[in-house]
C-alpha positions in Angstrom: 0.0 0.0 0.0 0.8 3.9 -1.0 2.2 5.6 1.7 1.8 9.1 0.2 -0.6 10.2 -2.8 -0.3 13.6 -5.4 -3.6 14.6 -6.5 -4.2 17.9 -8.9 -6.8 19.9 -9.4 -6.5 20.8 -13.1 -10.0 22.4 -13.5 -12.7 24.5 -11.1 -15.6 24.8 -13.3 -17.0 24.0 -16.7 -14.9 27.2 -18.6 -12.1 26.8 -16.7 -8.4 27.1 -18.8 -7.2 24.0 -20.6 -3.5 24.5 -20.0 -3.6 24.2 -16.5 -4.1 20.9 -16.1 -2.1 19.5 -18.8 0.7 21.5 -16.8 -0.2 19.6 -13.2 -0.2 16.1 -15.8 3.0 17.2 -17.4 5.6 17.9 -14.6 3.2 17.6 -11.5 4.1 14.2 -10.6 0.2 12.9 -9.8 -1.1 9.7 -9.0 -4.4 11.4 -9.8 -6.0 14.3 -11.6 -9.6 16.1 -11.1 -11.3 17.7 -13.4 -13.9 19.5 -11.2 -16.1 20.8 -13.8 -19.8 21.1 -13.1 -22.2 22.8 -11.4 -26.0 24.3 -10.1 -26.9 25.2 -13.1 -24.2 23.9 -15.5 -25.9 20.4 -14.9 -29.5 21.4 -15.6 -28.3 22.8 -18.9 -26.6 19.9 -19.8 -30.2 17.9 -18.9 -31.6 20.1 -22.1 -28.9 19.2 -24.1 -29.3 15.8 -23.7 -33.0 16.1 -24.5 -32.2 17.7 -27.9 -29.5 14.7 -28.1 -29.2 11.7 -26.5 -26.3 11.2 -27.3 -24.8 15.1 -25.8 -25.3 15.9 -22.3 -21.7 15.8 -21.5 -19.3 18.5 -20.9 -19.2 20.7 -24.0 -15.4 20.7 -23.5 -14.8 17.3 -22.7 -13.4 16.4 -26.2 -11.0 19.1 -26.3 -9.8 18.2 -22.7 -9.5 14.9 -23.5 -7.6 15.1 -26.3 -4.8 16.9 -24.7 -4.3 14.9 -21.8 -5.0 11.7 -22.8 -1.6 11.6 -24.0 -0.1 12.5 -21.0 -2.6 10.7 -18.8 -1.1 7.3 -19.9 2.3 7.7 -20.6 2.6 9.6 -16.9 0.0 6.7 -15.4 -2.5 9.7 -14.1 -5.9 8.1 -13.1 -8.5 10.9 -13.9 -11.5 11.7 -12.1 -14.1 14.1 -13.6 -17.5 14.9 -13.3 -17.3 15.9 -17.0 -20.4 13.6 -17.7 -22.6 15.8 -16.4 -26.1 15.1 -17.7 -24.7 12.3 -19.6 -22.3 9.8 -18.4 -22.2 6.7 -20.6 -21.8 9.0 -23.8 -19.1 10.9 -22.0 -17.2 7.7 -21.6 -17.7 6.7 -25.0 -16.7 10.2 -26.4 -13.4 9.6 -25.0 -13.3 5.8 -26.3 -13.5 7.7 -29.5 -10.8 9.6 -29.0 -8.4 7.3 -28.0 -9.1 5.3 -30.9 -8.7 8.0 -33.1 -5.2 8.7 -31.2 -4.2 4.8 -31.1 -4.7 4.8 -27.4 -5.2 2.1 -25.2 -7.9 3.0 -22.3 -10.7 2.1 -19.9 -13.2 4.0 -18.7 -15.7 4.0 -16.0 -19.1 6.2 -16.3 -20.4 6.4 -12.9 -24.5 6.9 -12.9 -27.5 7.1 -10.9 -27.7 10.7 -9.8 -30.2 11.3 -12.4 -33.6 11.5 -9.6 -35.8 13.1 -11.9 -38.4 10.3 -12.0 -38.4 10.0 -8.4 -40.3 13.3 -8.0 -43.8 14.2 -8.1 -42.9 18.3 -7.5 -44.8 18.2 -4.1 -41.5 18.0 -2.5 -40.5 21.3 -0.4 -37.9 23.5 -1.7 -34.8 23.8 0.7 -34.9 27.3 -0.1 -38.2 28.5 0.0 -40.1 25.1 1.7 -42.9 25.2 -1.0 -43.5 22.4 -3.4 -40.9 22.1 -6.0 -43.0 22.8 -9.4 -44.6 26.1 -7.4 -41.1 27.4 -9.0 -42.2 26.5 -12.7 -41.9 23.2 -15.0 -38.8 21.3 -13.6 -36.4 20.4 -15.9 -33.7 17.8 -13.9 -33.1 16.7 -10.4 -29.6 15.2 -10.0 -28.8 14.4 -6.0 -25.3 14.8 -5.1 -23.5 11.3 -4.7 -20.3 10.7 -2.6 -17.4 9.1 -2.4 -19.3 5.7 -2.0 -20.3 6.1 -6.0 -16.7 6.5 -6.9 -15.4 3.4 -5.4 -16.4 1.2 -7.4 -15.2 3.2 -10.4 -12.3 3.0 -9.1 -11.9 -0.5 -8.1 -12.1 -1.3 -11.7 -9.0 -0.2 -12.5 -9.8 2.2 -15.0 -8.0 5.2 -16.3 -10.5 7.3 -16.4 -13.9 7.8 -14.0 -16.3 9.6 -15.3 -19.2 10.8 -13.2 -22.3 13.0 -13.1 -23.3 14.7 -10.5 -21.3 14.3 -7.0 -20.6 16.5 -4.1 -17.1 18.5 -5.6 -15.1 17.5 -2.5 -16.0 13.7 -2.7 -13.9 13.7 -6.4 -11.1 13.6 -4.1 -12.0 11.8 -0.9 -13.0 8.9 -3.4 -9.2 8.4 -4.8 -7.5 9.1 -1.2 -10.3 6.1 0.5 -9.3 4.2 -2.7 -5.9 4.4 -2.2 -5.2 4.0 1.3 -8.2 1.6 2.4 -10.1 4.0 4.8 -13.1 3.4 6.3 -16.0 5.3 5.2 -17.2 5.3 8.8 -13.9 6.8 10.2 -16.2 10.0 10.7 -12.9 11.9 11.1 -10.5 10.8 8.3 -13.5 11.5 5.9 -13.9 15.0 7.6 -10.4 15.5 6.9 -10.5 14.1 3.6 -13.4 16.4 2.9 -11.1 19.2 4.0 -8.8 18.6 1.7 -11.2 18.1 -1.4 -13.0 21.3 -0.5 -9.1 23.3 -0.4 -9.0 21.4 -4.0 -11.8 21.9 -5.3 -12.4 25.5 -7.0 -8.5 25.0 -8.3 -7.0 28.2 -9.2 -9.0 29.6 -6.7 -6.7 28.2 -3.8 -3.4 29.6 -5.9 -4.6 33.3 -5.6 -7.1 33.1 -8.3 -10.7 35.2 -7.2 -8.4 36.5 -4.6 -5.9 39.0 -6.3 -6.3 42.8 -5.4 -3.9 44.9 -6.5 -1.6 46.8 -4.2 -3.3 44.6 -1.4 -3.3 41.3 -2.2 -1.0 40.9 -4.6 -0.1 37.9 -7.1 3.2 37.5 -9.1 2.6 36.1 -12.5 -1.3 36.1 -12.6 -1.3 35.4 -16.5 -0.1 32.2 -16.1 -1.5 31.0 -12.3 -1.0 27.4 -11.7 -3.5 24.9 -10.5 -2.7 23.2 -7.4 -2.0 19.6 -6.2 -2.1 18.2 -2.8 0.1 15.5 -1.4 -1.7 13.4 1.1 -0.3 11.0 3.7 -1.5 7.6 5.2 -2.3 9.6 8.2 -4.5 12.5 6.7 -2.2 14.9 6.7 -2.1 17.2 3.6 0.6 19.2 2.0 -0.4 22.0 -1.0 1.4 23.1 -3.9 1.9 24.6 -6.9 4.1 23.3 -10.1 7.6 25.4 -10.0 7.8 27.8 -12.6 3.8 28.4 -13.2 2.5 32.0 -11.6 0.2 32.5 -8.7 1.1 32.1 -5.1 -0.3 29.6 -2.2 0.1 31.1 1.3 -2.0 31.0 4.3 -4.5 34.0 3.4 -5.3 32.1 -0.3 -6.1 28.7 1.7 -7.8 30.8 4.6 -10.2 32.0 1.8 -10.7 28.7 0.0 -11.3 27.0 3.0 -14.6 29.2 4.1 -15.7 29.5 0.5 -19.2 28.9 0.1 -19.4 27.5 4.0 -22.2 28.4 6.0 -21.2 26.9 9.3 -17.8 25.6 9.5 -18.9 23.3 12.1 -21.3 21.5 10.1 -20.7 21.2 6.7 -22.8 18.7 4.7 -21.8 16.6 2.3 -22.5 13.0 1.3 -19.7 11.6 3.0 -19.7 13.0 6.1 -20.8 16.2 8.1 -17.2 17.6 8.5 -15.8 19.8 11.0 -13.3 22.8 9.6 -13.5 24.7 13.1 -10.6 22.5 14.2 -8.2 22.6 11.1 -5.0 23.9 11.5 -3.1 25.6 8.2 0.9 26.1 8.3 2.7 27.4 5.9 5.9 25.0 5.2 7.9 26.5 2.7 7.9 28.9 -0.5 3.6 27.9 -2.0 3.4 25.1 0.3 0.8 24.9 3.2 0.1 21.8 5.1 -3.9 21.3 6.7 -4.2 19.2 9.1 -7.2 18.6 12.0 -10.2 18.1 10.0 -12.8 16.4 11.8 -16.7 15.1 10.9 -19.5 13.2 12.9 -22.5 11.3 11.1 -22.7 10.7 7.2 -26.1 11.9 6.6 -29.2 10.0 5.7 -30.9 12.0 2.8 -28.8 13.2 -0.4 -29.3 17.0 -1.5 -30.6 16.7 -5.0 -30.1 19.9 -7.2 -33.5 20.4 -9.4 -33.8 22.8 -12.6 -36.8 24.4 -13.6 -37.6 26.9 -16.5 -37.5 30.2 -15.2 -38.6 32.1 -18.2 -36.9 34.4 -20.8 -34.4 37.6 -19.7 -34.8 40.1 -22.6 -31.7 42.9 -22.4 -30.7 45.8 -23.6 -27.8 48.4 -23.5 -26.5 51.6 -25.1 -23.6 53.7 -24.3 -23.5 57.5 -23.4 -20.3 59.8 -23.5 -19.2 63.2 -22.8 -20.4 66.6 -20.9 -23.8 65.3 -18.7 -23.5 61.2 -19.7 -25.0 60.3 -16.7 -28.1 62.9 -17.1 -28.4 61.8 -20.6 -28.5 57.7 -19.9 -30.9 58.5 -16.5 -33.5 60.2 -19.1 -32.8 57.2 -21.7 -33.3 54.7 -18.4 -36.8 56.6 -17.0 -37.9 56.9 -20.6 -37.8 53.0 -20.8 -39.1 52.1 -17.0 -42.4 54.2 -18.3 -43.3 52.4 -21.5 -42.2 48.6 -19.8 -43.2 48.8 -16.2 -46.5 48.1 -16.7 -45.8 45.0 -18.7 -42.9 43.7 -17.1 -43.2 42.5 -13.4 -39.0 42.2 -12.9 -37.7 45.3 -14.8 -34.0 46.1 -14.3 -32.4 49.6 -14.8 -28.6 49.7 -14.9 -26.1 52.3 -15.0 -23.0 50.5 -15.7 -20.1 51.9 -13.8 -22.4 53.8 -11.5 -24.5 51.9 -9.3 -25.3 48.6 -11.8 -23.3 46.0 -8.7 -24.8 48.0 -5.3 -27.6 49.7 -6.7 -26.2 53.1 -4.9 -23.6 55.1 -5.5 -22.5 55.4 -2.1 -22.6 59.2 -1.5 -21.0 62.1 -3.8 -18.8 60.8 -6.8 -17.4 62.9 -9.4 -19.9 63.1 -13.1 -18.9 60.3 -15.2 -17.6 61.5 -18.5 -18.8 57.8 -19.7 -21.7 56.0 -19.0 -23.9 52.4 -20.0 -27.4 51.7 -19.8 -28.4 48.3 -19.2 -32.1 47.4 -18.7 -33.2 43.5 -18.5 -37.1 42.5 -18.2 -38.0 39.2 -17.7 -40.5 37.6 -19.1 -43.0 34.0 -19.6 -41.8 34.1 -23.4 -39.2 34.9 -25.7 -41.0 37.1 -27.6 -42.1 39.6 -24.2 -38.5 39.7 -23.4 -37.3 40.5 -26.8 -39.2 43.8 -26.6 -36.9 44.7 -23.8 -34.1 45.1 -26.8 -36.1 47.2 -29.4 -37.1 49.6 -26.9 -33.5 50.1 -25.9 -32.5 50.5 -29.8 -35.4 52.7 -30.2 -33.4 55.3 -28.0 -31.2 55.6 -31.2 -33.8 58.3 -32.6 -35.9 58.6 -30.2 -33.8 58.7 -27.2 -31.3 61.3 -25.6 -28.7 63.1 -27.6 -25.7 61.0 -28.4 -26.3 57.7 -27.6 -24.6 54.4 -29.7 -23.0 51.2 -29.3 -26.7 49.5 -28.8 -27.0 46.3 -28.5 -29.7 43.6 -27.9 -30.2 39.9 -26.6 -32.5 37.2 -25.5 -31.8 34.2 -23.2 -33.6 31.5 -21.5 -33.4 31.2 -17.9 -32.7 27.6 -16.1 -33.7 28.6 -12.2 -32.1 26.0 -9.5 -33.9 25.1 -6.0 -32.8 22.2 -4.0 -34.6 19.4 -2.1 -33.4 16.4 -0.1 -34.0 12.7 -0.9 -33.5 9.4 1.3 -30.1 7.9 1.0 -31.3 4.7 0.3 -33.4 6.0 -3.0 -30.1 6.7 -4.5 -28.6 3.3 -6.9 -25.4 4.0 -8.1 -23.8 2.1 -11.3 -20.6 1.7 -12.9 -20.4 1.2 -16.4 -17.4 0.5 -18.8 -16.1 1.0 -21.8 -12.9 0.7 -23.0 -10.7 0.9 -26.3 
């Protein structure tokens, strides 16, 4: 048995930067790679894709990804983990069969399913977030509960090259390979809330080697155009060692894993996830050399009974416009342009947006006395049941050409469909994971 592991975190989210990871896969030295790419809403889109094509539903960059590490992946002997499936598992898996026989590549792949919950609901259950009955948001579109590490196992136990997943909790894509590898117990409540600790520092990527965290002439990072994703070297024991490749920008210090480590966490004493309810309050962060921090002192209690399933719903249509002021009185120019529009769309519109952009679009104030802007854009966004009601939201912005303000231009107009997310909980024990393989 492994007495020390390298895992990398090569991606954060769906857009995320290609080179990154096939940096960690070049010269990081892994055992495994994570491709953490999906999310809220990323997943229910991926549902509708799926529905127009059975055969899509996957990651819309999964073939370019693929394509640049699988190379590297084998010849290095990198196991990857990813939930790149998304909607779509199986045709994941055999996308990248495809490309490895296109590249003369040997390779086995395991699609992980059974997150998929949709025909488990009747749309009476109660919204975490609001406690009415799901379809009281609108038609639902996808319920996918978050799996855990449990899922992956098996996966993994195949000995496959690559697992390939749906939805999963984003910290469990790297509890899974550290259980895997070192034979934990999944009811060793604290090596899974340290494990858990470690995923979650992992998880977002660049976000733990000063990405989302840069601020000039505050917090400052040397070589941002070129940040590097991190990896994490994991012990036996638990205990956790961070890095960054040598050479790539960024930097990993105490404040970047302070930040990561409360990102998006309610109560650090009791954070949910599928494997565990885990424990940060106790964690203990040193830095141990130059963009090198060691966690250690994660802790957990009971893995819960239900599953948090993430459920889409159609949302309706945001129709948007914008046009651009400039010079002596902007701002009094694009406030009449803005009013002129609230009056002939507030009646029809129940959500009517009006923007300043540089002004007060982010807080909605402009916090007290600021010099006149010699510059100024108008944004206003309606939504509405159909596309067509939103779309009006875009004429009557590029109306204001002639019949607006002095001076306006750079008009421009757009339409979009809006996927809303609420969340529910179902019983564990509804939940079947699968593996299935497919190799080349």
């Amino acid at each position: 048995m492994k007495t020390t592991i390298r895992i990398g975190c090569g991606a954060g989210f769906s857009g995320d930067r290609l080179e990154s990871a096939l940096v960690l896969a070049e010269k990081g030295a892994l055992d495994f790679l994570v491709l953490e790419c999906l999310a809220e809403r990323t997943i229910a889109l991926a549902q509708k894709r799926k529905q127009h094509d059975p055969t899509k539903g996957y990651d819309p960059l999964l073939e370019r990804r693929i394509t640049a590490l699988l190379p590297l992946l084998i010849s290095n002997r990198i196991r990857l983990v990813t939930n790149m499936g998304a909607a779509n598992p199986i045709a994941a898996a055999e996308a990248i069969c495809r490309i490895a026989r296109q590249m003369g590549i040997s390779v086995t792949v395991a699609a992980v399913t059974g997150d998929d919950v949709f025909s488990q609901l009747t749309g009476q259950e109660k919204a975490l977030e609001t406690g009415q009955p799901l379809d009281a948001a609108g038609p639902l579109l996808s319920a996918n509960a978050y799996l855990g590490a449990d899922a992956i196992l098996p996966a993994l136990e195949t000995g496959a090259d690559i697992i390939v997943t749906g939805r999963v909790a984003d910290p469990s894509l790297f509890v899974a390979p550290l259980v895997h590898t070192f034979g934990w117990s999944l009811d060793d409540t604290h090596l899974m809330g340290q494990a858990t600790v470690i995923g979650h520092l992992m998880e977002c990527a660049g976000q733990l080697t000063g990405g989302y965290f840069a601020d000039p002439g505050k917090k400052d990072v040397p070589d941002f155009a070129h940040l590097g994703h991190p990896f994490v070297e994991v012990s036996a024991e638990g205990k956790a060692v961070f890095g960054k490749v040598s050479g790539t920008g960024g930097v990993l210090n105490l404040a970047t894993a302070r930040e990561q480590l409360l990102y998006e966490v309610m109560d650090p004493a009791c954070y949910f996830t599928p494997d565990v309810v885990a424990d940060f309050t106790e964690v203990s962060l040193t830095q141990c050399g130059p963009d090198r921090v060691q966690a250690t002192g994660g802790r957990g209690s009971h893995r819960p009974e239900t599953l948090k399933v993430s459920v889409g719903y159609g949302a309706g249509f945001v129709g948007e416009g914008e046009i651009s002021y400039a010079g002596a009185n902007a701002l009094g120019r694009a406030q009449l342009a803005g009013e002129t529009i609230r009056q002939r769309l507030a009646a029809s519109f129940q959500e009517l947006r009006v923007d300043y952009i540089g002004l007060t679009s982010v807080h909605r104030t402009a916090f007290g006395h600021h010099p006149a802007p010699y510059e100024i854009r108008l944004r206003v966004a309606g939504k509405a049941r159909t596309a067509e009601q939103a779309a009006w939201v875009g004429e009557e912005v590029e109306a204001l050409y002639t019949n607006g303000p002095a001076g306006g231009g750079g008009a421009r107009k757009y339409v979009h469909e809006v996927v809303g997310i609420i969340s529910t909980l179902i019983p564990r024990h509804c939940v079947h994971p699968s593996v299935t393989i497919r190799q080349v």
